[in-house]
VEXDREN-2710 file (C-alpha; in Angstrom, 1 decimal):
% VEXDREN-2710
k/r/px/py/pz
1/UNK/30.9/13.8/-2.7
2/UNK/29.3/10.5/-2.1
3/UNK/27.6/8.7/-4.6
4/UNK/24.7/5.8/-4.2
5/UNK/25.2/2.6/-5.5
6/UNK/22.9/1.4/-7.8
7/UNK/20.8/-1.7/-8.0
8/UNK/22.4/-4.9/-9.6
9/UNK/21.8/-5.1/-13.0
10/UNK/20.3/-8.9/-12.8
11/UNK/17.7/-7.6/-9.6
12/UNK/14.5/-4.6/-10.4
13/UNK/11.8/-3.7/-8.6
14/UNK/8.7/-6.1/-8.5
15/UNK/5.1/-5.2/-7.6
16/UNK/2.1/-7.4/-6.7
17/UNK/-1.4/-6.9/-5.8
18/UNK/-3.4/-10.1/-4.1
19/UNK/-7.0/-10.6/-4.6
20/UNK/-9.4/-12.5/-2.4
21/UNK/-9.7/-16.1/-4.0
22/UNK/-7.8/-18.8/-3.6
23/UNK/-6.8/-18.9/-0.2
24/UNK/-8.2/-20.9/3.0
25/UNK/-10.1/-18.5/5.0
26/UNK/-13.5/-19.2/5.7
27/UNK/-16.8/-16.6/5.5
28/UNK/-16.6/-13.7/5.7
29/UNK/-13.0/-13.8/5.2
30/UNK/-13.4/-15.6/2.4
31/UNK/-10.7/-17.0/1.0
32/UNK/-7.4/-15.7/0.5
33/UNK/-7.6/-13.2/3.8
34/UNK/-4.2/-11.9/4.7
35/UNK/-4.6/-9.7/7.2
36/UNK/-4.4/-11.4/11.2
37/UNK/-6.3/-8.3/12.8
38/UNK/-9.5/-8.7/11.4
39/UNK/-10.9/-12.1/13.1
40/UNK/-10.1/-14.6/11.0
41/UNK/-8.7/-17.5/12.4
42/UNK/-4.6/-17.5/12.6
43/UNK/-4.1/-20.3/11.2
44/UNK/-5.5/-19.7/8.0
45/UNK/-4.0/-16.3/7.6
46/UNK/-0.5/-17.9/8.5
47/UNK/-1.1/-20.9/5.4
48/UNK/-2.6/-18.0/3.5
49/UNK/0.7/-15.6/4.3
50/UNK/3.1/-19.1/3.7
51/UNK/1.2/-19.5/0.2
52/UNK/2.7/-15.9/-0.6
53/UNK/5.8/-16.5/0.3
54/UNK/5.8/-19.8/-2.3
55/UNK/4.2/-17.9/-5.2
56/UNK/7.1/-15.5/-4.6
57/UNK/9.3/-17.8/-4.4
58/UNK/11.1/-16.6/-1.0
59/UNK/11.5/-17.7/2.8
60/UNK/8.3/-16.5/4.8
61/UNK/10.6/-14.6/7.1
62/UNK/11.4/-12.3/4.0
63/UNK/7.6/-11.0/4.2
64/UNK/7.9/-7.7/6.5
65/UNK/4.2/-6.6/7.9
66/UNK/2.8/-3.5/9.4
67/UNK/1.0/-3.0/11.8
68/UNK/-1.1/-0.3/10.6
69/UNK/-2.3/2.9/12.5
70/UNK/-3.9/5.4/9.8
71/UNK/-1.0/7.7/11.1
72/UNK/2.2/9.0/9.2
73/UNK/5.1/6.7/10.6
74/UNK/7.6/5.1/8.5
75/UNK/10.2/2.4/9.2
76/UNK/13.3/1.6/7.4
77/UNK/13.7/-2.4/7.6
78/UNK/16.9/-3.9/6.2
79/UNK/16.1/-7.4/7.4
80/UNK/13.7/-9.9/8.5
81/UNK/11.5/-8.7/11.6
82/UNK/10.1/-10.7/14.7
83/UNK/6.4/-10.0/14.2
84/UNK/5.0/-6.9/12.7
85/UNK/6.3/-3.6/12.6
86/UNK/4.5/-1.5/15.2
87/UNK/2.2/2.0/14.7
88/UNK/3.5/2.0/11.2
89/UNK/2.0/3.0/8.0
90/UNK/4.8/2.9/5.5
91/UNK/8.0/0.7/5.2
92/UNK/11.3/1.7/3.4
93/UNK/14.0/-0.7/3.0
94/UNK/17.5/-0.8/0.5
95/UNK/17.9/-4.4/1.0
96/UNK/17.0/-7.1/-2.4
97/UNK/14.9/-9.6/-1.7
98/UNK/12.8/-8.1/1.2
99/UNK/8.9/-7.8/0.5
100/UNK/7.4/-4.8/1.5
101/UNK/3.5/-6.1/2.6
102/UNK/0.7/-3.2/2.8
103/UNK/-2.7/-4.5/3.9
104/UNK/-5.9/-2.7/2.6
105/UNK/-9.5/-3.0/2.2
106/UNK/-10.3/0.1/0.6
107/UNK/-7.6/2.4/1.2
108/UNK/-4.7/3.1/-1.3
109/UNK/-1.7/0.7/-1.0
110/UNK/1.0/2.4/-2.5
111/UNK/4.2/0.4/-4.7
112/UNK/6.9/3.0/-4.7
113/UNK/10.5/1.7/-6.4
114/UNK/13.7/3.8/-7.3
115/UNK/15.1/1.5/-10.5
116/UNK/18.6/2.8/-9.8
117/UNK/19.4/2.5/-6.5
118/UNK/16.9/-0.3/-5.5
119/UNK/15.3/1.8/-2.5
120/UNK/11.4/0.1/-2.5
121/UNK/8.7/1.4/0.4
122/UNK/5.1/0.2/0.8
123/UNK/2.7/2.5/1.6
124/UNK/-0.6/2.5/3.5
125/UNK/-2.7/5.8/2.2
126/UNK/-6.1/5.9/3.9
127/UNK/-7.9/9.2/3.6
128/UNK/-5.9/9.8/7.5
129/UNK/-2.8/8.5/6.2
130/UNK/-3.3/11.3/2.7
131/UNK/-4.1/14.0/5.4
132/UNK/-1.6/13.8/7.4
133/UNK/0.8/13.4/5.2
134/UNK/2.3/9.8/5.1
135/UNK/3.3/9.6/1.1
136/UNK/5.8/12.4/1.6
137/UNK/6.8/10.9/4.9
138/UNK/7.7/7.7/2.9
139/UNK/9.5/9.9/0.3
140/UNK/11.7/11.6/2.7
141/UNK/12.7/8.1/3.9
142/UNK/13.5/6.8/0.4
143/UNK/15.3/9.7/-0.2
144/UNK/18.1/9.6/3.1
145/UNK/18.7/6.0/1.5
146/UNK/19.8/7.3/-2.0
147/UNK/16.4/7.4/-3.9
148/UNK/15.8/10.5/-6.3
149/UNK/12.3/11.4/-6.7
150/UNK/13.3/11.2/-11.2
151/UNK/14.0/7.4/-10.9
152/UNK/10.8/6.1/-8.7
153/UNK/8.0/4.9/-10.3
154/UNK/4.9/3.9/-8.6
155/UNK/1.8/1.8/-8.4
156/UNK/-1.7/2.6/-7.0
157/UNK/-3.5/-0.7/-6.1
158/UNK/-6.9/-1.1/-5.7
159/UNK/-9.1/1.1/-3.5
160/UNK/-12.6/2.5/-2.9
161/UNK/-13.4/4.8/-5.8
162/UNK/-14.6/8.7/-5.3
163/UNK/-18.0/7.0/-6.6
164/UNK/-18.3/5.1/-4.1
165/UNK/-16.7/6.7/-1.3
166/UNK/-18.7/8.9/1.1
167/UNK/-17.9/11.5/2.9
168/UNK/-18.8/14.8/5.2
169/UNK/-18.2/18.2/3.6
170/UNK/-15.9/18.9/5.9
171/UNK/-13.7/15.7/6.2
172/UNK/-13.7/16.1/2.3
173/UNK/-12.2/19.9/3.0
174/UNK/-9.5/18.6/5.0
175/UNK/-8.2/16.2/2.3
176/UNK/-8.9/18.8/-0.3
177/UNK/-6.1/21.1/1.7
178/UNK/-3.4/18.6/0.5
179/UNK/-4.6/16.9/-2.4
180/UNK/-7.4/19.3/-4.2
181/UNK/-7.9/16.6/-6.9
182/UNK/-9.2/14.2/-4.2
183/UNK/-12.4/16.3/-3.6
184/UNK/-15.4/14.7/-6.3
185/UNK/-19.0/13.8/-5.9
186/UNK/-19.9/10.8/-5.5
187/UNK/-22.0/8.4/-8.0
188/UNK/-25.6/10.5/-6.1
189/UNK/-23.6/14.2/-6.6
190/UNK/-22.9/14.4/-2.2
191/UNK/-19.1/15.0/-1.3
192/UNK/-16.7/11.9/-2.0
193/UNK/-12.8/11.3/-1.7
194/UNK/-11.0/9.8/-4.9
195/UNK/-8.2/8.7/-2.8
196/UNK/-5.9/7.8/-5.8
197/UNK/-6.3/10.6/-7.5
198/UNK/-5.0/12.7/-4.5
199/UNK/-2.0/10.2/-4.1
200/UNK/-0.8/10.8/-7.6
201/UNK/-1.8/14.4/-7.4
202/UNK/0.8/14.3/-4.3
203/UNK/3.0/12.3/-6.2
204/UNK/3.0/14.1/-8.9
205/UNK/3.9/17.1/-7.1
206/UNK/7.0/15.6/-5.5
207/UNK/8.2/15.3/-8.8
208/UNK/7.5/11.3/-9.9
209/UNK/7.6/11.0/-13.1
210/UNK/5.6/7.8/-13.4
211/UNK/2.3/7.3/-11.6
212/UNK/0.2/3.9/-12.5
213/UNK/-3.7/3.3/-11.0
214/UNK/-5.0/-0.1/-10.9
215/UNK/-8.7/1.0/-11.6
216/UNK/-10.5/-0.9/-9.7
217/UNK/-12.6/-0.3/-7.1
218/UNK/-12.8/-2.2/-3.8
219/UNK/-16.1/-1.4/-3.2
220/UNK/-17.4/-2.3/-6.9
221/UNK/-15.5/-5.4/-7.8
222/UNK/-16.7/-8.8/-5.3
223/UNK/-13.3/-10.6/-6.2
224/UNK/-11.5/-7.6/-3.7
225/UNK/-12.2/-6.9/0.4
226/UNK/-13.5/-4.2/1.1
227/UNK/-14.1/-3.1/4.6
228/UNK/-16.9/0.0/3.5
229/UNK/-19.1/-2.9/1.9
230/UNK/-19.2/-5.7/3.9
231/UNK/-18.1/-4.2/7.4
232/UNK/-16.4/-7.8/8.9
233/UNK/-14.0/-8.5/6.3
234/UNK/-10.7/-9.7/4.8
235/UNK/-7.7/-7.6/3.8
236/UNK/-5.3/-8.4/0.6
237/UNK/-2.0/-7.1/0.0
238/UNK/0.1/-5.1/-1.7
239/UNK/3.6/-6.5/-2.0
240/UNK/7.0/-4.4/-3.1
241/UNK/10.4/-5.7/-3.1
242/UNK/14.0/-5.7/-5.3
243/UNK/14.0/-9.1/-6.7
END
């Protein structure tokens, strides 16, 4: 029988959520914009992503980026990459030191660490992403490296709330079929999505025994991006690594 190493004892997981202020991006990206899909110009993002990388106190080439689909792939990265990582919605990696970066604007970005073996994934959970299935998906991956569901903690970030969010009967059905807790009204009474809710629901179930929201709500709080209230729009991060 093999057994997984653990984590040094000097190195634990570290999470960190990014707001909008602060950075150099101009209207509407205004100011600390960090996604380079969204129209802002590059080289703000890139002094915005290199200010990151300082704060952290790491090379920029330790900062490993999706590129984000709404779809159910995950990649295990044990190094630095050359550009970001293609149709992907969740990244797994073993190695200390490598930051994990989720982009959102109002979907969930997901901080999942194993304290004993090190194993850290970030996780893009739109309401796609929670349909099909992409938090297990990321799971699965942790697990083949050593994690056990009993030792990961995790952190919901910021998203649109079930308030606020939207939807048509039916799309709200669909989530409903794999995370029931999802399904609310909205602030008016017409179907919504509470998107965190139906990650930690799905969490939950996968046996994690420790499930943290950030409450806030994309939509709600002007000092967040969010893509469902201002359409053309910036994207902060969510940032995982073993450090």
């Amino acid at each position: 029988m093999t057994s997984t190493p653990a984590a040094p004892p000097s190195l634990r997981p570290r999470r960190v959520v990014t707001d909008r202020r602060g950075g150099r991006s101009r209207s509407p990206y205004d100011s600390f914009n960090l996604g380079d899909h969204v129209g802002d110009d590059p080289a703000d993002v890139a002094a915005n992503r290199a200010r990151v990388a300082r704060e952290l106190a790491v090379p920029e080439d330790r900062l490993v980026w999706m590129n984000q689909v709404h779809g159910t792939g995950v990649a295990v990265v044990t190094g630095p990459q050359d550009g970001p990582v293609p149709a992907t919605d969740a990244l797994v990696t073993p190695t200390p030191g490598l930051v994990l970066c989720v982009l959102v604007a109002d979907c969930v970005p997901v901080l999942l660490a194993d304290h004993e073996t090190g194993v850290v994934a970030a996780v893009h959970a739109g309401r796609e992403g929670v349909r099909q299935g992409v938090v297990p998906a990321a799971l699965s991956a942790m697990a083949s490296l050593g994690a056990r569901a009993r030792h990961v903690t995790a952190l919901l970030g910021p998203a649109v709330c079930g308030a606020c969010y939207e939807v048509p009967e039916q799309m709200q059905a669909d989530v409903a079929r794999v995370a029931p807790s999802a399904a609310v009204p909205t602030r008016t009474g017409t179907p919504g999505l509470d998107l965190r809710a139906g990650v930690e629901e799905i969490l939950r179930k996968a046996g994690i025994p420790e499930v943290v929201q950030d409450p806030r709500c994309t939509v709600e709080d002007r000092s967040l991006f969010s893509h469902r209230r201002d359409g053309v729009t910036g994207r902060q991060a969510g940032l995982v690594w073993l450090g």
